[in-house]
N, C-alpha and C positions, 0 to 999 in steps of 0.2 A: 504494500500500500504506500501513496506518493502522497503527500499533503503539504501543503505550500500558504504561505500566508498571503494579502494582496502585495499587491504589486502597483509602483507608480501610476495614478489615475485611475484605481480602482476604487477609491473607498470617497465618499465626498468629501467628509472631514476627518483627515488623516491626524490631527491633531489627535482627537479623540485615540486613535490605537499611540500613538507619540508615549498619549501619558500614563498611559497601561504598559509602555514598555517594548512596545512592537512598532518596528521602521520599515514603512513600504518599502516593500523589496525593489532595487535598481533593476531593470529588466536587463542588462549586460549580466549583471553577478547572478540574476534571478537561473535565467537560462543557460547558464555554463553550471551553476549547484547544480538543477534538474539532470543536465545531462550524464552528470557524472553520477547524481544518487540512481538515476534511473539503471546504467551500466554495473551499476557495482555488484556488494552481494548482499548488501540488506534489503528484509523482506519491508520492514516499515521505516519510512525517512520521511522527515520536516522539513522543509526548508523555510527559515525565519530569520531577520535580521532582529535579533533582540539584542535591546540594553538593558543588559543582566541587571545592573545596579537597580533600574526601577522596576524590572518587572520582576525578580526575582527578591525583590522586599514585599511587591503588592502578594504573590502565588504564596507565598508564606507567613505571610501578617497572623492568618488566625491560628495555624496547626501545620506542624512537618510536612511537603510534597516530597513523597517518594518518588514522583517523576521527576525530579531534577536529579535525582543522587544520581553520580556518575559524571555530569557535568559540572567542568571542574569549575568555569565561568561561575555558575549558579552558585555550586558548593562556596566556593571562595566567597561574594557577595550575603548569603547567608552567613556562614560562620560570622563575619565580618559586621554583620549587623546585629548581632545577640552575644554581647559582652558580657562578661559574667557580674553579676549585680546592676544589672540594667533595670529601671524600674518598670516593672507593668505598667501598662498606657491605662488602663482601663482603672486598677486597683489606685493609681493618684489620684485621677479623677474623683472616681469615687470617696477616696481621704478629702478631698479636696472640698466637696461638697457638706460634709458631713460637715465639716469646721467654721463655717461659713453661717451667717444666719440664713433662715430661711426666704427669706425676701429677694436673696441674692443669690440661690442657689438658680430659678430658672436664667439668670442673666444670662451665669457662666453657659449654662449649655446652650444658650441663644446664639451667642457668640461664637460658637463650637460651632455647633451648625451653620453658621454663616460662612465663618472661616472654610469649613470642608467641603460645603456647596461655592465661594467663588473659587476654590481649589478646582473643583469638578468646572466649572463653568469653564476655566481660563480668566477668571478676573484680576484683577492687581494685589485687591484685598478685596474681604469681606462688605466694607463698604459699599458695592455694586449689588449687595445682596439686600432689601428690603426687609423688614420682619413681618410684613403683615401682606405682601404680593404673593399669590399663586405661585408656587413650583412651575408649573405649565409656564406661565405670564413670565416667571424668571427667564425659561430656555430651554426648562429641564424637558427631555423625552423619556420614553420607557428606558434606555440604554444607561443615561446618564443619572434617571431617580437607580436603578440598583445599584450603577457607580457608587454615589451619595451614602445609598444605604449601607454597604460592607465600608468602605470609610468611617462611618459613625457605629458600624458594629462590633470593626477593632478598636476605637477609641473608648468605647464606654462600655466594652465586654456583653451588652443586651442583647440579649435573641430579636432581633429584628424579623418582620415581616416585608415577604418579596413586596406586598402591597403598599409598603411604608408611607410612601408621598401618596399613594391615594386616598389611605386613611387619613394622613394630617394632612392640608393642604399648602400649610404655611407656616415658612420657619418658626415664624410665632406658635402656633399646634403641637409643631414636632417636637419643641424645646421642652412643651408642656409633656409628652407625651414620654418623652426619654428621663424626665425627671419620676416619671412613676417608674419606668421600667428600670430604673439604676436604684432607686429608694424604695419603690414601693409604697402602702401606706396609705395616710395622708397626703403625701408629696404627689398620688396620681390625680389629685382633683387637678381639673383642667377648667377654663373656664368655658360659658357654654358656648356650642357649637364646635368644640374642637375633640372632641371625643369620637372613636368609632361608632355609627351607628350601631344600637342594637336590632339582632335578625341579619348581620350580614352573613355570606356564608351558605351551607347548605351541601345538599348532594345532585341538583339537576344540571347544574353545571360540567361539576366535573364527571356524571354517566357518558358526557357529551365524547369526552374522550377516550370509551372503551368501545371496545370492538363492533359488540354488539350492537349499540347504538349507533357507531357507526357503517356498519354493514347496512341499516334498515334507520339511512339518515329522516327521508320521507316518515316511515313508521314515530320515530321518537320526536319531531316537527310535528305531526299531529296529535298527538299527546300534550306535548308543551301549549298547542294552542288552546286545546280544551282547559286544561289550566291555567293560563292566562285571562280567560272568560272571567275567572273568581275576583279578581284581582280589582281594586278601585277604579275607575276613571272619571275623566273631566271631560267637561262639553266647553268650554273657555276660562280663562284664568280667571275669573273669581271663586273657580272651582278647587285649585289647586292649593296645598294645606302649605306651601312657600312656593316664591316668586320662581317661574323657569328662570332656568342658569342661562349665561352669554356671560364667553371666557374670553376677554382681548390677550391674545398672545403676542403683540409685537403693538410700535407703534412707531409712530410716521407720517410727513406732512402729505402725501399723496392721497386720492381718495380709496376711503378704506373696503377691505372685502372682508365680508360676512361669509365663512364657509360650514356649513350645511354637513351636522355628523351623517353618519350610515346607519341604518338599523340593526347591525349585524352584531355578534356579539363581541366584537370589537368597539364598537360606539362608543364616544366620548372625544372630549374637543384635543386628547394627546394626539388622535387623528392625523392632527394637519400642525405638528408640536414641529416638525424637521421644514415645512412647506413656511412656518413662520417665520422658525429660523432664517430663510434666505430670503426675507422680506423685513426683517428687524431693520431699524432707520429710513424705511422707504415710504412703510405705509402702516395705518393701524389693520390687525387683521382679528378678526371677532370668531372665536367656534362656537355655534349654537348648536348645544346638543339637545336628541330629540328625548323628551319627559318619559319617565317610567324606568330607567336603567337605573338608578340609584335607589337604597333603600328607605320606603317610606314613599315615593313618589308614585304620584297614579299615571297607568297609560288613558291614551287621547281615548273618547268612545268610537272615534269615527274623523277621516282626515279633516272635516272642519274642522274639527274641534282642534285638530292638531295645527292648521293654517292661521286658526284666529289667536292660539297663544304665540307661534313664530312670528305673526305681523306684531303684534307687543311689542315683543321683545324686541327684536329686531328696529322696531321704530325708535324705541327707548335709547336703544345704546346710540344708534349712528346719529339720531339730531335730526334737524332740520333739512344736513346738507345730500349729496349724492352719496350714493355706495354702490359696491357691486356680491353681488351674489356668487358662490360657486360652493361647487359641492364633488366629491370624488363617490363613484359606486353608487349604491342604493344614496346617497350624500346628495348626489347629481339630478337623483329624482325628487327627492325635497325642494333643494334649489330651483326646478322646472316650476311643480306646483305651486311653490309660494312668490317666484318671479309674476306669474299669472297675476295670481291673489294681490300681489300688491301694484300690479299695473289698473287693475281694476279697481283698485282705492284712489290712485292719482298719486300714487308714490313709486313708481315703477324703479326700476336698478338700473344703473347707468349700463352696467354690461355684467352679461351672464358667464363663467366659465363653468364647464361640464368636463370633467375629468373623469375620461374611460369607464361610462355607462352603456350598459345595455340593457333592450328592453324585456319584460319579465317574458318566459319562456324560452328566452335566446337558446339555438341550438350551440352556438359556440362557449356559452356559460354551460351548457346544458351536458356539453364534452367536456366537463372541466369541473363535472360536481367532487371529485375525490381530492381535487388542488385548491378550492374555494374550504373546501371545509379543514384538511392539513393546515391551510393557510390561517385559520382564525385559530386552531388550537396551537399551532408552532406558535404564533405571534400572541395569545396567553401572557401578559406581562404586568409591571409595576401599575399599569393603569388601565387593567382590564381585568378583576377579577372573576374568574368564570363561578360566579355565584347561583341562587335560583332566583335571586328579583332578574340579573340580566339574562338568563338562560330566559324567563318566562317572557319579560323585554321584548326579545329577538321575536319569542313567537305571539305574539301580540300584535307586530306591527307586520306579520307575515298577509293576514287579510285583508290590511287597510291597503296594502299595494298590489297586491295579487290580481288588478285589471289595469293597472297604472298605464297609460298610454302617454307618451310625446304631447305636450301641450304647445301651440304655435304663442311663442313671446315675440314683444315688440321687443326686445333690448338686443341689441348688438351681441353676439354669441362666439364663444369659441370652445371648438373643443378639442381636449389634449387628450392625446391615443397612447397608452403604452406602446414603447417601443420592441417590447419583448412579447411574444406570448407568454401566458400561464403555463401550460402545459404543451403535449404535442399535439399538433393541425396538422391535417392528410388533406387536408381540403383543398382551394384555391390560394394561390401565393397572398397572401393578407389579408385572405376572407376573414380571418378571425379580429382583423381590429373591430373598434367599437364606429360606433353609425349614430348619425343624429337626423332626421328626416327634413328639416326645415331647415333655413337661412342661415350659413355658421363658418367661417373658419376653422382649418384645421394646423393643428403643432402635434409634433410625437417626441413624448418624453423618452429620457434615460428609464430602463427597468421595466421590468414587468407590472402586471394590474398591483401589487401590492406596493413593490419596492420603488414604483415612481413617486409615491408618496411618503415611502418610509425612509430608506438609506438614500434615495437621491432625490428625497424631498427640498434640497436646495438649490438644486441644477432646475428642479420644477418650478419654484418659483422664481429663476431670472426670466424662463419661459412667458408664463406668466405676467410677473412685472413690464416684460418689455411688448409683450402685445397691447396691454392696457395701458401702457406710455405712448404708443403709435396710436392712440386715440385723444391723448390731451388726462387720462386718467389717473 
């Protein structure tokens, strides 16, 4: 077996592997390694430019890697960093705390957390870190909240959860949240709204990922909707027991885009967390996610219902002025209907983007059910817990769309096609891209239907950026 790390112009933000330790491979040295590990007589070979010093501090922070022994690089930088009488990171902390009055115990870890998230960001200092801004609104995505998270798990020795940053949302939270799990006690009162809801959790979720369920995906998709049935809803927002959420992830003097989650069990505004990233200082960019996926919150009865809290919200946040609409996936179909809805109020969106949708039925999604469903449970992360509020979510808004047709907008359209298929197409040479029926320009992103929006989520939005610049937007 041959396995190789990227390589120059592979990854968007290389920085990111930089501070894990890992150096995009030079494609001269890349392909002279390969050739010679391939000729040799080892059955399994890496090929990676690593700098021991950091990444061989980060692989061992919390417990011994027996995959380094033998590498003398590694060994040397461990030995080298665990001096004898070295003081526990975690055990000061904790002294540290205890000594302290209690007023000033959340400071310290405030500060902790700031300090280790502009670490994770690339900031100068903490200072660029906010205590009361969204993690999202910070920068953070799924990759960089588990970053954050084992950072603060070796520093303060606490069992952290992979969900960490989407239980607390904000340093402010988390500080609260790491002072009970280091003290316990008294020291976990948090104040309100920062605590995990109670009922998160469950087992419909995660069935999602066994065999059986998925062998007879259809079968366990209709089950989920019958139990969805149970579940509360709302006919317009004075229905709803707290306001719908709208997340601004970036901001910027340009006119800003409101992007439109997905229904999928992935939904939530982390979505389009890499697509904001390469919009930060250009424009403000808003994620509206669609109601019921959190715990506590009712699904729509019916897409009004669902159109007349998105126009709210939505009106709320952008003001007075222009904005533009866009949505990725089942995201794209939101953005459609509610482009309508609000042309027909006399608030219409300056311009629509529709990011690699297809309409329900599609036989090219429809060859592509075992990499659409792989794709939600691989992608399982810091901001997606596969609970049974979002398991029941997913199937809830399965019949609100389940006749969805293409709706004809006034607003200037574009849409952006992955550049990759999902899966394998025997078909016609591109029959598998995405299609839009009306009036639209077309762009094809880097990556396939997931990863246009994930890992080269910021090559996506200079795309983006620069077609709604060639409009005065």
């Amino acid at each position: 077996m041959l396995a190789w790390t990227p390589w120059h112009g592979e990854v968007a933000d290389p920085e990111q592997l930089r501070r894990r330790g890992i150096r995009p491979l030079d494609p001269g040295v890349a392909l002279d390694a390969l050739v010679r590990a391939a000729t040799g007589a080892d059955d399994e070979v890496a090929v990676a430019d690593v700098d021991w010093p950091v990444f061989g501090s980060a692989f061992t922070a919390v417990r011994p890697a027996p995959l380094l022994r033998g590498v003398s690089d590694a060994e040397a930088v461990t030995d080298a960093a665990a001096p004898a009488g070295e003081t526990d990171p975690a055990r000061a902390l904790r002294d540290r705390l205890a000594a302290v009055p209690a007023d000033d115990r959340r400071r310290i870890l405030l500060d902790l957390v700031r300090a280790q998230a502009a670490t994770v960001l690339g900031h100068a200092g903490p200072g660029a870190v906010e205590p009361d801004r969204d993690f999202l609104e910070l920068g953070f995505d799924s990759l960089t909240a588990l970053e954050l998270r084992d950072a603060l798990r070796q520093e303060t020795g606490a069992e952290l959860s992979a969900t960490l940053l989407f239980d607390h949302p904000t340093p402010e939270a988390l500080a609260g949240h790491l002072l009970g799990a280091i003290l316990g006690g008294q020291a976990a009162a948090a104040p309100a709204g920062t605590a995990t809801p109670e009922g998160a959790g469950g087992l419909l979720g995660g069935l999602f990922r066994e065999p059986k369920a998925r062998a007879d995906a259809a079968g366990y998709a209709e089950l989920l909707v019958k139990l969805a049935q149970f579940r509360p809803s709302f006919t317009g927002p004075a229905d709803l027991t707290r306001p719908a959420a709208i997340l601004r992830l970036a901001d910027g003097p340009a006119t800003p885009v409101v992007c439109c989650c997905t229904m999928s069990l992935l939904s939530g505004a982390h979505e389009y967390a890499r697509l904001a990233a390469g919009l930060r200082g250009r424009r403000d960019v808003w994620a509206l996610p669609n109601p019921g996926f959190g715990v506590g919150e009712e699904l729509p009865a019916d897409l009004d219902a669902l159109l007349r809290v998105h126009v709210d919200t939505v009106l709320r946040a952008v003001g007075p002025g222009g904005f533009v609409l866009a949505g990725h996936s089942g995201g794209a179909m939101v953005a459609n209907l509610l482009a309508a809805e609000l042309d027909r109020r006399g608030r219409a969106p300056a311009a629509v983007v529709l990011m690699d949708t297809y309409p329900p039925g599609s036989e090219v999604l429809g060859g592509w059910t075992s990499q659409l469903l792989d794709g939600m449970v691989e992608r399982d992360s810091a901001y997606t817990p596969m609970d049974d509020h979002r398991a029941t979510a997913w199937a809830g808004y399965l019949p609100l769309f389940l006749d969805w047709q293409p709706t004809p907008m006034a607003a200037p359209t574009l849409l952006v096609r992955a550049g990759e298929p999902l899966g394998e197409w025997t078909g016609e040479p591109g029959g598998w891209r995405s299609v839009w029926p009306y009036p639209h320009e077309t762009r094809d992103a880097a990556g396939d239907h997931f990863t246009m929006v994930g890992e080269r989520g910021p090559e996506l939005a200079v795309t983006v950026d620069d077609w709604l610049a060639e409009r005065g937007l």
